[in-house]
DOKE-353399 format. One line per 3 residues: number of its first residue (from 1); for each residue x, y, z of C-alpha. Coordinates in pm, whole numbers, plus 50000, padded with zeros to 5 digits. Layout:
! DOKE-353399
NUM> X,Y,Z  ...
! end
This chain:
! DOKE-353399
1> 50000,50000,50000  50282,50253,50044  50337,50292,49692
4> 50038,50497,49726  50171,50706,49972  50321,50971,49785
7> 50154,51307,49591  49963,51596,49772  49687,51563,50028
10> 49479,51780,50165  49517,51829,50557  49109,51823,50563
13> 48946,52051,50753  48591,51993,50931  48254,52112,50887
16> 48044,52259,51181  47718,52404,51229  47662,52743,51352
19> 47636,52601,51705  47963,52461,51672  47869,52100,51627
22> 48003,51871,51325  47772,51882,51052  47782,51635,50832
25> 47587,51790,50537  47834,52032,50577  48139,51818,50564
28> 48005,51643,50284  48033,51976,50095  48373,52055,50201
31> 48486,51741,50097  48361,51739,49786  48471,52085,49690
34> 48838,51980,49795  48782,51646,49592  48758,51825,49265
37> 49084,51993,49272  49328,51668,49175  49507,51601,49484
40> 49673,51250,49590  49395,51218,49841  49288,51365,50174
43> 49423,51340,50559  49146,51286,50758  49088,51440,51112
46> 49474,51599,51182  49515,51937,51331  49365,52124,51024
49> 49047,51963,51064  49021,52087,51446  49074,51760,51563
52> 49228,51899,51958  48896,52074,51987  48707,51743,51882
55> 48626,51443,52050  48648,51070,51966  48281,51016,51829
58> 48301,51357,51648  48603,51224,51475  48491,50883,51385
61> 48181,50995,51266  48371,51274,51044  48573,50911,50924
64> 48259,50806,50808  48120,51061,50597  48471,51113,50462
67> 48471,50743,50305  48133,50781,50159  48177,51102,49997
70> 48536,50944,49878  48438,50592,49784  48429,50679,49432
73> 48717,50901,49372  48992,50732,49336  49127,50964,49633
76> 49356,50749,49895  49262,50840,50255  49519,50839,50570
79> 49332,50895,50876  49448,51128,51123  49406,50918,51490
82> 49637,51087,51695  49432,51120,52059  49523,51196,52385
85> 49527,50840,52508  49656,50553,52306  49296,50402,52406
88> 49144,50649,52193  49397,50632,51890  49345,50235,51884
91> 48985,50258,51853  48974,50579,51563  49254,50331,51388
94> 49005,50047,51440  48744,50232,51261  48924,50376,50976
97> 49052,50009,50872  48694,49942,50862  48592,50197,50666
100> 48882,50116,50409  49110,50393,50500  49438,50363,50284
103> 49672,50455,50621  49678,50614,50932  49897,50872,51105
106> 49889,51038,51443  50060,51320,51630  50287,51227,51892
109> 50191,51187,52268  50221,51559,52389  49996,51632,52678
112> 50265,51551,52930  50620,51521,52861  50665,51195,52752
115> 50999,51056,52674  51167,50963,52328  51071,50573,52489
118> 50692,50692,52543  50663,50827,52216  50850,50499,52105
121> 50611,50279,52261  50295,50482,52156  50359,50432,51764
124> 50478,50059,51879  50094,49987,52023  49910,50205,51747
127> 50097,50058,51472  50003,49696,51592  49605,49728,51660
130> 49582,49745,51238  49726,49625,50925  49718,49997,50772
133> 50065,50143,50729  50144,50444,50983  50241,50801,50927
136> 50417,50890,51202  50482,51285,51272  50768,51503,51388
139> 50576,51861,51455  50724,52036,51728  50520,52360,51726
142> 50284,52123,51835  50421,51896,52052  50645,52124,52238
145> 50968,51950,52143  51130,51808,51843  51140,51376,51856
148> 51556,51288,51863  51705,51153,51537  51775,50824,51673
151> 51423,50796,51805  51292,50853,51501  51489,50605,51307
154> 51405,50372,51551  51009,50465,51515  51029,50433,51156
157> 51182,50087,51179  50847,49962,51358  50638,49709,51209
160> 50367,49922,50996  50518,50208,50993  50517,50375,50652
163> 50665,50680,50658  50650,51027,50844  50502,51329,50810
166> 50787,51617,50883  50638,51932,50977  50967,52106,51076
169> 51217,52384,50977  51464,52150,51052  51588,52052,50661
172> 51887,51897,50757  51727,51657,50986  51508,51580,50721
175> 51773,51520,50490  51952,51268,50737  51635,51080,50804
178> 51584,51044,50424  51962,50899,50377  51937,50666,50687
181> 51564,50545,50591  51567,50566,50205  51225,50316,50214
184> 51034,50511,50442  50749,50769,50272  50821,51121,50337
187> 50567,51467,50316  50639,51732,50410  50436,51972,50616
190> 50475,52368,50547  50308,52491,50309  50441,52786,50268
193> 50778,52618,50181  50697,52312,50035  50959,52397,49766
196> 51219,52328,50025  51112,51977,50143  51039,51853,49786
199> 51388,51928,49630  51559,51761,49945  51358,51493,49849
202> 51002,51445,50009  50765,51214,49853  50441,51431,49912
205> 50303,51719,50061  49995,51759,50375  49874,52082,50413
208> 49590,52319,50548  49615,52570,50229  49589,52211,50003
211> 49191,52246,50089  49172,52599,49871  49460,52595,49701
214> 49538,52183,49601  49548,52249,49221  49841,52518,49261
217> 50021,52272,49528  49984,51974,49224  50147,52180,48989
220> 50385,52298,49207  50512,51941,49267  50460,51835,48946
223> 50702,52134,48852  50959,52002,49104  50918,51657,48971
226> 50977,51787,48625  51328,51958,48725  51148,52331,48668
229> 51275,52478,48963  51145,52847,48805  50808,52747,48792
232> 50830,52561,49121  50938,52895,49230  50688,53078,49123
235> 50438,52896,49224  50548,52866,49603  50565,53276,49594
238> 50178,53247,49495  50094,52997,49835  50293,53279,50004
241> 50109,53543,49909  49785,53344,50052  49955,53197,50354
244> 50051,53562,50438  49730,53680,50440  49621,53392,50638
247> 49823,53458,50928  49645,53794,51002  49296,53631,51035
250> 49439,53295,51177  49547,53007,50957  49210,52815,51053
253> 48945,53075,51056  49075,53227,50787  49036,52910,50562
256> 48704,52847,50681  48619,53226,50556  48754,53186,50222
259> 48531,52865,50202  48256,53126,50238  48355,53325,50012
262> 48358,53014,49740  48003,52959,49851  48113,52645,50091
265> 47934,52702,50428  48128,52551,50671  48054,52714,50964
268> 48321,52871,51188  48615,52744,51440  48556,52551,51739
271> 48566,52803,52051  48805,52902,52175  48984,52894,51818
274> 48830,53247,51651  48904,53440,51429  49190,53729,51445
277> 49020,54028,51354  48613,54075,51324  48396,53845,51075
280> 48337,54112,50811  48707,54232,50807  48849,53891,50791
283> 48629,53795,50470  48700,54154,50339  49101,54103,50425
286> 49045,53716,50235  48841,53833,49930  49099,54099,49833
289> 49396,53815,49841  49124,53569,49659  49051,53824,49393
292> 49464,53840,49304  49471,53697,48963  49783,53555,49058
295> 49586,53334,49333  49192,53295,49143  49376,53168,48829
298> 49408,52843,49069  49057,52835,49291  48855,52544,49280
! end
């Protein structure tokens, strides 16, 4: 299965209702709208999709509508089961094989902190309760801390494990991991300078700004792929120019407004996640970036 595991995915976000519920109707939407812009396939329930501000039934159920509104596609899904207890994790990873999920990954343990041997242990366990391969991740803007090189090499040695999902500035690590475990899967998890990560080598991209933007992130590794660094270049100054923007209104909340503005109703961020600025400035601030005709020439 891991020769699937390479290409551009969308880091999927999650549809809520104006109470702040999940809404399926709504996630059906959202997932259809990213569907139709010719990524690899979608990740399924990782930070992007709200998934610290969601519980386990929220998520599962999100699993489900996912698969049904994918089934057909041709898309390969890697559900994101990363919980706060390995309980938790085993059961999401439990579901998704059911559902026919391609893969799984999950963040690190990070509400306490655990030890290189914790963190060790956890992908040991998660990797075991399923036959899917395993995405681990290295994200420490998350976590708190990066995961040591050895410890990683070690992880990625585990029965199941597939690959990792590097969402670090830290290139040269990257680069070492890549030399030392040439058969592992690797994607890279910046958007903003996916450039970077491709020409050391990654095998894929996961990202946030994939749900608006996936058809410019294809062609941008296509363009890497095809030795066009120019192109590649230009392109990546294009994600910046939206990823900028973004960081005024909040990376989150801002996405979910320029799904609005596309006509996607996906309700808003999960308290106590808001937006940055107030709700008619933010979609003001996001139109004027979306109506660049460097950035519409590549809307869905």
């Amino acid at each position: 299965m891991t020769e699937r595991l390479t290409g551009m995915f969308a880091a999927l976000m999650t549809g809520l209702d104006d109470s702040g519920q999940f809404d399926a109707g709504r996630q059906r939407n959202l997932t259809a709208h990213v569907l139709k812009q010719g990524l690899a396939g979608l990740y399924v329930g990782g930070s992007s999709g709200e998934s610290g501000l969601l519980d386990a039934a929220e998520l599962a159920e999100q699993q489900e509508v996912v698969a049904d509104c994918a089934k057909d596609s041709g898309a390969v899904l890697i559900a994101h089961v990363g919980m706060p207890n390995l309980r938790d994790s085993i059961r999401l990873a439990k579901r998704a094989a059911e559902l026919g999920y391609h893969a799984l990954s999950a963040l690190p343990p990070h509400s306490y902190p655990f030890s290189d041997a914790d963190i060790e242990a956890y992908y040991r366990d998660l990797a075991a309760a399923t036959d899917l391969p395993m995405i681990v991740y290295e994200v420490p803007v998350r976590t708190g801390r990066p995961i040591a090189l050895d410890a990683l090499e070690r992880i990625l040695d585990l029965p199941n494990v597939g690959g990792i999902k590097f969402s670090s500035m830290d290139l040269f690590k990257l680069s070492m991991l890549r030399r030392r475990r040439p058969d592992s899967r690797y994607f890279f998890g910046y958007d903003e300078v996916y450039l970077s990560g491709a020409v050391l080598g990654a095998d894929g991209g996961i990202g946030s700004t994939y749900n608006i933007l996936g058809r410019l992130y294809v062609a941008l590794d296509q363009a890497v792929r095809a030795g066009d660094l120019a192109r590649a270049q230009e392109l990546q100054d294009v994600s910046q120019i939206f990823v900028e923007a973004l960081l005024k209104t909040g990376v989150l909340p801002g996405l979910k407004a320029a799904f609005r503005i596309q006509g996607v109703e996906v309700g808003r961020t999960r308290a106590p996640m808001a937006l940055q600025m107030p709700d008619d400035a933010a979609e003001a601030h996001m139109h004027a970036v979306m109506d660049r005709p460097e950035v519409a020439a590549w809307l869905a």
